[in-house]
C-alpha positions in Angstrom: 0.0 0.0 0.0 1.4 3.7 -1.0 2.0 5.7 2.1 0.2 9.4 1.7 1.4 11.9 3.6 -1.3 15.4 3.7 0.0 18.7 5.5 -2.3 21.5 6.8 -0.4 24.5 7.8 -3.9 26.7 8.8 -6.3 24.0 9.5 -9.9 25.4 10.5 -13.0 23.9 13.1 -15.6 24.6 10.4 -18.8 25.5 12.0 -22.2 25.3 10.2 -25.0 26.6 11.3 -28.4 27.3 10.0 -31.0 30.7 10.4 -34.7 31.0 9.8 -33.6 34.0 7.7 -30.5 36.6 7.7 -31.8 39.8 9.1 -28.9 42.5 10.0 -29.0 43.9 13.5 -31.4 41.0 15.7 -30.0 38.1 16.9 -30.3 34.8 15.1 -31.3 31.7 16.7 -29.2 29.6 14.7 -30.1 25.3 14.3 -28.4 22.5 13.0 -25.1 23.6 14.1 -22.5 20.9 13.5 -18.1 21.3 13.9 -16.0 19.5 11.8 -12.5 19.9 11.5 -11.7 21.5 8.2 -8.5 23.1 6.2 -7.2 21.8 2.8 -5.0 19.0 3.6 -7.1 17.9 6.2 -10.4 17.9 4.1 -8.1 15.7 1.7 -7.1 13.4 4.3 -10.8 13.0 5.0 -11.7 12.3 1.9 -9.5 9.5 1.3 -10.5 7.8 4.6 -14.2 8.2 3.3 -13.1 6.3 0.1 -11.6 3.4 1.9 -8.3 4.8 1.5 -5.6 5.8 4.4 -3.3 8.6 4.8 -1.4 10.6 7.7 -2.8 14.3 8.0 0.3 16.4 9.2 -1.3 20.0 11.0 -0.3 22.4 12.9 -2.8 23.4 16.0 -2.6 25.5 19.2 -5.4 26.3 21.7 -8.3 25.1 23.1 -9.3 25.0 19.3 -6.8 23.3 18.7 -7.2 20.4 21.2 -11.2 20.6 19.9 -9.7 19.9 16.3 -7.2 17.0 17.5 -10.4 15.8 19.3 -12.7 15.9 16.6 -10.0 14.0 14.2 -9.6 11.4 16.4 -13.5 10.4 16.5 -13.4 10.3 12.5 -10.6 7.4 13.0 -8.2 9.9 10.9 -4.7 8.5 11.6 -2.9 12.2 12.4 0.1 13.8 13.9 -0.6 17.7 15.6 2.5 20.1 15.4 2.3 22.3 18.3 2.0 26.2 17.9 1.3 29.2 20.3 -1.8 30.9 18.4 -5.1 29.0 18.3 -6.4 27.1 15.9 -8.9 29.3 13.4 -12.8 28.9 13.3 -14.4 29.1 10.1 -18.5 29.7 9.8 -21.2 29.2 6.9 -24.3 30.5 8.0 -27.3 28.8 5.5 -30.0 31.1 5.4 -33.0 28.7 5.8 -35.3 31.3 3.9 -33.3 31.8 0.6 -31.3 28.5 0.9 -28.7 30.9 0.5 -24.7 29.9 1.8 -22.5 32.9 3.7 -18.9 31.5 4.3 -16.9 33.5 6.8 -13.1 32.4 6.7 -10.7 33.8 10.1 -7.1 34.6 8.9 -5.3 32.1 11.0 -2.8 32.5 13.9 0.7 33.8 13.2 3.2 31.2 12.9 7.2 31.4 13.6 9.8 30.4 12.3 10.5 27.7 14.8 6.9 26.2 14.8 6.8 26.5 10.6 10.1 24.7 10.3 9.0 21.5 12.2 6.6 20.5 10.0 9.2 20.6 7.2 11.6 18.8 10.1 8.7 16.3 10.3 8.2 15.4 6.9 12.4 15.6 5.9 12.6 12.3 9.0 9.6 10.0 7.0 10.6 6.9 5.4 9.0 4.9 2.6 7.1 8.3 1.4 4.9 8.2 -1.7 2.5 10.8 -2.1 2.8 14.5 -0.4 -0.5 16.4 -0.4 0.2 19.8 1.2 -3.2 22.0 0.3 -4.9 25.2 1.7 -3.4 28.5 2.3 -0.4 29.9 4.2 -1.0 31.8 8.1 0.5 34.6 8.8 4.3 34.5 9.5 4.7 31.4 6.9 6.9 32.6 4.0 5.5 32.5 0.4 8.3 30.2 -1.1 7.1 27.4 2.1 6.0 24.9 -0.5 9.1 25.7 -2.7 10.9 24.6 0.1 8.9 21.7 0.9 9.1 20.5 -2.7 13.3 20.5 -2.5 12.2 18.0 0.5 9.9 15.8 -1.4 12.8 15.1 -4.1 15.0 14.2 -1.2 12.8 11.6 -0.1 11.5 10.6 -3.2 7.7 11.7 -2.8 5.2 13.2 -5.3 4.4 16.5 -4.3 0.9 17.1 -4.8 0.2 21.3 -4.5 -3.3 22.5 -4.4 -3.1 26.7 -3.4 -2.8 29.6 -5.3 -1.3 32.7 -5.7 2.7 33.7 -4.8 2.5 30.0 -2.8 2.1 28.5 -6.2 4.0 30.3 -8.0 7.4 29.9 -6.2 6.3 26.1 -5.9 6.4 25.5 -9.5 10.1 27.3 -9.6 11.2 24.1 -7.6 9.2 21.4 -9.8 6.5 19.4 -8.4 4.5 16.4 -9.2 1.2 17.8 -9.6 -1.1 21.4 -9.0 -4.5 21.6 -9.4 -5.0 25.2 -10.6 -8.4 27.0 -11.3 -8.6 29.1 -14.6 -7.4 32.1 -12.6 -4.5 30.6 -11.5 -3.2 29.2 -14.1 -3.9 32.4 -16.2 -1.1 34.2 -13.5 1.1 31.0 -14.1 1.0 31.6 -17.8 1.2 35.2 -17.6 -2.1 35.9 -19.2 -5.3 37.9 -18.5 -7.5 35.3 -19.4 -7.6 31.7 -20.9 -10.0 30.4 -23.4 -10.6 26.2 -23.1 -8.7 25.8 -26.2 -5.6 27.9 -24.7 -5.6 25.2 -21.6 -3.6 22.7 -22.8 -1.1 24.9 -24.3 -0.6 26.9 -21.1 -0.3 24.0 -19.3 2.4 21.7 -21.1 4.5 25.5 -20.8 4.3 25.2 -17.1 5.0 21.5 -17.9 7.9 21.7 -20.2 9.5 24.2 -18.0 9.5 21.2 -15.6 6.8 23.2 -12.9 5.1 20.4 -12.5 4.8 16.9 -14.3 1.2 16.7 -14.7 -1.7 19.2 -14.2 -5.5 18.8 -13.2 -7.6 22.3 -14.5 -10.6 22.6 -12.4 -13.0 24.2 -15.1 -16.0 24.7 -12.3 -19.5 23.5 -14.1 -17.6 22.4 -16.9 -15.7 19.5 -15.1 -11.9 19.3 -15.0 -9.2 19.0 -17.5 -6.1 16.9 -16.6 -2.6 17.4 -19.0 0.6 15.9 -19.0 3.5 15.8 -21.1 2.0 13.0 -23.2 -2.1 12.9 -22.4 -4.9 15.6 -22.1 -7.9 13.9 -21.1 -11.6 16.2 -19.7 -14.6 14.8 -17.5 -17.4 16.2 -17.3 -19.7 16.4 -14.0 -23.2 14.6 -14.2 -25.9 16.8 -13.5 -27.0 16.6 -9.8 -28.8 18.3 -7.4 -26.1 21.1 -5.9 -26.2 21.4 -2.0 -23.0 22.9 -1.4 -20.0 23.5 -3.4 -17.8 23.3 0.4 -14.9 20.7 0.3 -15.6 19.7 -3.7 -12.1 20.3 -4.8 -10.5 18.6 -1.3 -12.7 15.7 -2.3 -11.6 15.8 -5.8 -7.7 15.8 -4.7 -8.3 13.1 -2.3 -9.6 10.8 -4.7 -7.4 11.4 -7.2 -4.1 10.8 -5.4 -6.1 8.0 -3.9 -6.7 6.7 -7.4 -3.2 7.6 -8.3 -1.9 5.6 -5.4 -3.8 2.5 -6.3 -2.7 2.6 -10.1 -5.2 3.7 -12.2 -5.0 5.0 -15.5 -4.9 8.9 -15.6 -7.9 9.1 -17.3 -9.9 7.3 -14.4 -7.9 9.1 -11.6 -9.9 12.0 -13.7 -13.1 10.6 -13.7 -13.0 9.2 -10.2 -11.6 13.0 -8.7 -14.5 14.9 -10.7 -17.0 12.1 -9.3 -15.8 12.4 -5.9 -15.8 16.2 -5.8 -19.5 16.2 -7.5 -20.3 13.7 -4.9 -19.4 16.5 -2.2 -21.6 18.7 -3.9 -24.3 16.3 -3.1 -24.2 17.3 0.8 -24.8 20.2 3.1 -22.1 22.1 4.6 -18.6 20.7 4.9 -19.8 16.7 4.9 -17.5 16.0 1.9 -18.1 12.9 -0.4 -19.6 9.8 0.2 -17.9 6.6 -1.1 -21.5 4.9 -2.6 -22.1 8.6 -4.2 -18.6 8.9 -5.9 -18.7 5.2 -7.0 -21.8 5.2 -8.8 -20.8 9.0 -10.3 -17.9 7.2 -11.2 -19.6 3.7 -13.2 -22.1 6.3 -14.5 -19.2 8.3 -16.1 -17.6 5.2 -17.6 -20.4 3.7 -19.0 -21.4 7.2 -21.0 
């Protein structure tokens, strides 16, 4: 079995509560409040272990938060190591407005890290042995520097991991400078990777293989919102589309999409399929309210459904 490895440097207790109706200036009784730990890596970790799959999800936590987080992992069976910080742990809300079946999503900033408590996650992962897949997704806290997953990516070489990158901006950026095994940028993104305003579909595959060729990454997965996902490498360009279904919440799609896929990945599939079976998992999450993630009987029908068409 491959040994995955995910790393959450500003993991979240995501809090989801529900309102009769949003009114400004009364207080709201709020219902159906549920707390699950949340954060890019983690949400990936989760993923896998709701595919049948198993990882270790690296985070850092502080706090009473942060004990709530370690707490909440531990009743979900997540196999998980906590790196110890001063700052708390963040909260994150999403408030569903019962009346409108509107979503509001309210996302804290983090607690500054040092240098000291940044660097033993790197420590951490530079001491593994027998490493396979590195997932490290979600955005940076304060005091982390922008060129953290650049570093970490010199460490995955080292130990002879694939680096999986899912976060955007200068982080993903100066982590393609190093060379990685795979990103998962949104149109956006990889627009600022190419150096372009704006992509059209047919422009995709040529932006990517640049980032490719220029050895960024080995293989890319585009997500392309409504209209699916588009994966490229050097030698392959494949693009799923989602099946319709009924939309309760777009929360945690594209973690479930990347746990899947390096899941997929991990067991040997062929790249088209590790496709398919990341789109069906993140439409599967889509398929839930508030930060529930997929389901394993969702994403495999999705995924028979998508094969057969």
């Amino acid at each position: 079995m491959k040994k995955i490895l995910t790393l959450t440097l500003n993991p979240a207790l995501d809090k989801n509560l529900t309102v009769p109706k949003l009114v400004p200036e009364k207080k709201l009784q709020c219902t159906s409040v549920t707390v699950e730990p949340g954060g890019g890596g983690i949400n990936v970790s989760r993923a896998i272990h709701k595919l049948g799959g198993m990882s270790e999800a690296v985070y850092l936590a502080g706090g009473f938060t942060g004990n709530e987080f370690s707490a909440l992992l531990s009743k979900e069976k997540i196999q998980s190591v906590a790196l110890p910080i001063q700052g708390a742990t963040r909260e994150n809300f999403m408030v569903v407005d019962a009346a409108t079946h509107l979503q509001y999503r309210f996302g804290m900033p983090g607690p500054a890290v040092d240098e000291a408590e940044w660097q033993q996650a790197l420590n951490y992962i530079q001491q593994q042995t027998a490493l396979d897949f590195i997932v490290a997704s979600g955005s940076l806290p304060p005091g982390v520097p922008e060129n953290f997953f650049a570093r970490l990516a010199l460490i995955a070489k080292q130990v002879n991991a694939k680096l999986v990158v899912d976060t955007s901006g200068k982080a993903l950026q100066e982590a393609v400078k190093v060379g990685v095994f795979l990103i998962k940028p949104n149109l956006g993104e990889l627009s600022n990777l190419y150096g372009k305003e704006t992509l059209t579909q047919e422009e995709l595959p040529v932006a990517a293989r640049s980032v490719i060729n220029q050895g960024g990454c080995e293989m890319m997965v585009i997500s392309m919102g409504a209209a699916g996902a588009m994966l490229v490498s050097k030698e392959a360009q494949y693009i799923i589309k989602p099946p319709p279904v009924t939309v309760k919440s777009t929360v945690g799609a594209g973690d479930s999409m990347v746990g899947a896929m390096v899941l997929a990945l991990s067991e040997g599939f062929l790249l088209e399929d590790v496709l398919r079976y990341g789109v069906a998992a993140g439409t599967a999450a889509t398929m839930n309210y508030g930060t529930e993630l997929c389901k394993k009987e969702d994403t495999e029908r999705l995924f028979l459904k998508m094969k057969q068409e």
